[in-house]
TORMI-636282 format. One record per residue: residue number from 1; x, y, z of N, C-alpha, C in turn. Coordinates in steps of 0.2 Angstrom, whole numbers, plus 5000, padded with zeros to 4 digits. Layout:
+------+--------+---------+------+---------+----------+-------+--------+---------+------+
: zado : n_east : n_north : n_up : ca_east : ca_north : ca_up : c_east : c_north : c_up :
+------+--------+---------+------+---------+----------+-------+--------+---------+------+
:  NUM :      X :       Y :    Z :       X :        Y :     Z :      X :       Y :    Z :
...
+------+--------+---------+------+---------+----------+-------+--------+---------+------+
//
This chain:
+------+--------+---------+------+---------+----------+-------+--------+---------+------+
: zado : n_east : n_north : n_up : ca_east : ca_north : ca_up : c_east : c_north : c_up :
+------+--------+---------+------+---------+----------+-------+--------+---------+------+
:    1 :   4973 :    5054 : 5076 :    4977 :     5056 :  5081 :   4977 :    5063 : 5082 :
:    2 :   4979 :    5065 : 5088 :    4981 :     5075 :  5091 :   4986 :    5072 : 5091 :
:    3 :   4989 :    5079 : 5088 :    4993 :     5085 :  5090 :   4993 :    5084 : 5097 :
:    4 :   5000 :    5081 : 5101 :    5001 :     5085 :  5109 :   5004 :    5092 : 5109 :
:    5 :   5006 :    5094 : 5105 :    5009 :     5102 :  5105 :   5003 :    5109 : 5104 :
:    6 :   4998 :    5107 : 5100 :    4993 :     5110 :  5098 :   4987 :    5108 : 5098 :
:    7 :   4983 :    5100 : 5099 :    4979 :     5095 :  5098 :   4974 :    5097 : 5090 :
:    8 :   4979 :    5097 : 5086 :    4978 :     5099 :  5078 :   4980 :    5092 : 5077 :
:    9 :   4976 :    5090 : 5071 :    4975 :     5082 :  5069 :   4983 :    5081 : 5064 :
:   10 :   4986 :    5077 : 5066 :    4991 :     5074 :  5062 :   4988 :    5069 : 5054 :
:   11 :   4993 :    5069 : 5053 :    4993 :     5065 :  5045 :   5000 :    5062 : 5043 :
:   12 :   4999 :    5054 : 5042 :    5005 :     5051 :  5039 :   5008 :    5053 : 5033 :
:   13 :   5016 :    5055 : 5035 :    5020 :     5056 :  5030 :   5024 :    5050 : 5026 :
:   14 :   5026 :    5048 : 5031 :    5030 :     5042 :  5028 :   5030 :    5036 : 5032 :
:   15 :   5031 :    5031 : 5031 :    5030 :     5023 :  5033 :   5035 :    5019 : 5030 :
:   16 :   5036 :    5012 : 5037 :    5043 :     5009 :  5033 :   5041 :    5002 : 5039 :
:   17 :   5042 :    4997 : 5036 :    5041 :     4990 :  5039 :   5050 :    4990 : 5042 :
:   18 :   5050 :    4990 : 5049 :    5057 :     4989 :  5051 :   5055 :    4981 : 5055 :
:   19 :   5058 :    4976 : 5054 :    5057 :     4969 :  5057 :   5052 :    4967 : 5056 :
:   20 :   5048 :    4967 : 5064 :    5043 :     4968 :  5066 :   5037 :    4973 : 5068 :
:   21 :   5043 :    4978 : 5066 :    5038 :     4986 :  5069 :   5037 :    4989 : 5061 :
:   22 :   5033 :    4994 : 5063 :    5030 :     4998 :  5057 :   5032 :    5005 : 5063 :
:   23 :   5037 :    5009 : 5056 :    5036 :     5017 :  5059 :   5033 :    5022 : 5055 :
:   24 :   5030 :    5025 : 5057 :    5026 :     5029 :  5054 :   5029 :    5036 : 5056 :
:   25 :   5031 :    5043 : 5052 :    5032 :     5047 :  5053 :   5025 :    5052 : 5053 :
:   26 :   5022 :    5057 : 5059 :    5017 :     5060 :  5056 :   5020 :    5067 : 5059 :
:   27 :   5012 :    5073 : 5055 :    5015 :     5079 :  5057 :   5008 :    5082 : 5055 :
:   28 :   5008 :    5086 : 5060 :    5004 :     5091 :  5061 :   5003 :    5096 : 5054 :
:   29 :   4996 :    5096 : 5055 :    4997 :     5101 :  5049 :   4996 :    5111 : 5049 :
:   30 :   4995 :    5110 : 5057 :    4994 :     5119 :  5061 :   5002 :    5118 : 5061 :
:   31 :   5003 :    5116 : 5066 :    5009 :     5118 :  5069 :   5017 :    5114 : 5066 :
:   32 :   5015 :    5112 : 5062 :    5021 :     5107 :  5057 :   5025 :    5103 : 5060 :
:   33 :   5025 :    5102 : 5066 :    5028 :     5098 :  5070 :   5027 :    5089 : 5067 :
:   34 :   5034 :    5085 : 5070 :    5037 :     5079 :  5067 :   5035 :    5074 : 5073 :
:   35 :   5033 :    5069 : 5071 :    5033 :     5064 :  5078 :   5033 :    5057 : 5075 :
:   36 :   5038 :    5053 : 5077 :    5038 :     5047 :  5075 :   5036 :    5042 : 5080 :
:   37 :   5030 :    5036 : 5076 :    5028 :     5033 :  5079 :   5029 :    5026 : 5078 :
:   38 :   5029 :    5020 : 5083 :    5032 :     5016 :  5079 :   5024 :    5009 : 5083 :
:   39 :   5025 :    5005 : 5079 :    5020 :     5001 :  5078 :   5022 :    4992 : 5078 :
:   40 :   5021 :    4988 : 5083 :    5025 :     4981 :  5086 :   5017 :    4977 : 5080 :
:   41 :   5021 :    4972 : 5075 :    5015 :     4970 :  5071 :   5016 :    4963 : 5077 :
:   42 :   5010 :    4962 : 5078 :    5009 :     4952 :  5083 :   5008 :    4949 : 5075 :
:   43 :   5012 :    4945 : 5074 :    5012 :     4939 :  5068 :   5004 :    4935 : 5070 :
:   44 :   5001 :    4935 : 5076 :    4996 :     4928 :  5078 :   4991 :    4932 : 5076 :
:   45 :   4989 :    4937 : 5076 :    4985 :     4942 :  5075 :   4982 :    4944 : 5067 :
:   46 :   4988 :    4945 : 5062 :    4987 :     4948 :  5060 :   4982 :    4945 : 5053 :
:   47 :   4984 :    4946 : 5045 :    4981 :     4941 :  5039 :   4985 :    4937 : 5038 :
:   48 :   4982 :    4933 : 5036 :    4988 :     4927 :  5034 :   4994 :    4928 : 5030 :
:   49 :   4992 :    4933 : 5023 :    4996 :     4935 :  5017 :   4999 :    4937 : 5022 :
:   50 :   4999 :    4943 : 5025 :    5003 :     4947 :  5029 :   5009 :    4942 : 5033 :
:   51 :   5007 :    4939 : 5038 :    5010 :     4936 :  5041 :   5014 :    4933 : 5037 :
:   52 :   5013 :    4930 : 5029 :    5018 :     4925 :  5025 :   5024 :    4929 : 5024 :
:   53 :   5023 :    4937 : 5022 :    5026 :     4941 :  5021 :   5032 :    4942 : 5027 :
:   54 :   5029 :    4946 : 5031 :    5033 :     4946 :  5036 :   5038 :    4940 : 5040 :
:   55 :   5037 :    4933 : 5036 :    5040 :     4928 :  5039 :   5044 :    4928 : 5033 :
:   56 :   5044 :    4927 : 5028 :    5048 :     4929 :  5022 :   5055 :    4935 : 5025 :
:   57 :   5052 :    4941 : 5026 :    5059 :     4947 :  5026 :   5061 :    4942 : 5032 :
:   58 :   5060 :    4939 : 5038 :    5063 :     4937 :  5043 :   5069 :    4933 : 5039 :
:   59 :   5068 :    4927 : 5034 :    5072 :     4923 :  5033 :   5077 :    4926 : 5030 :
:   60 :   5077 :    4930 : 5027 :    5082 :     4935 :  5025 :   5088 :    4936 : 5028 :
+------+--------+---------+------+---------+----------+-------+--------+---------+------+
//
């Protein structure tokens, strides 16, 4: 992914499974700017381990 402020390549800082979604924080590495990105996991789609997992934290 660019940079919208500078089209300088971003790089993932941190990541966190929230429910359903994945947020990824990235940042520039010109212009040190922060941008959170978030990510809808389709359960139909995805590995199957993966899916077990994320139906697991659901039952919770």
């Amino acid at each position: 992914m660019k940079c919208p402020l500078c089209s300088g390549k971003l790089f993932v800082t941190d990541s966190k499974t929230v429910k359903d979604r994945i947020r990824r924080v990235r940042e520039c590495k010109e212009c040190l700017s922060r941008f959170p990105n978030y990510e809808i996991i389709n359960l139909y789609e995805c590995d199957p381990y993966i899916r077990r997992q994320l139906e697991r934290k659901k039952a919770l």
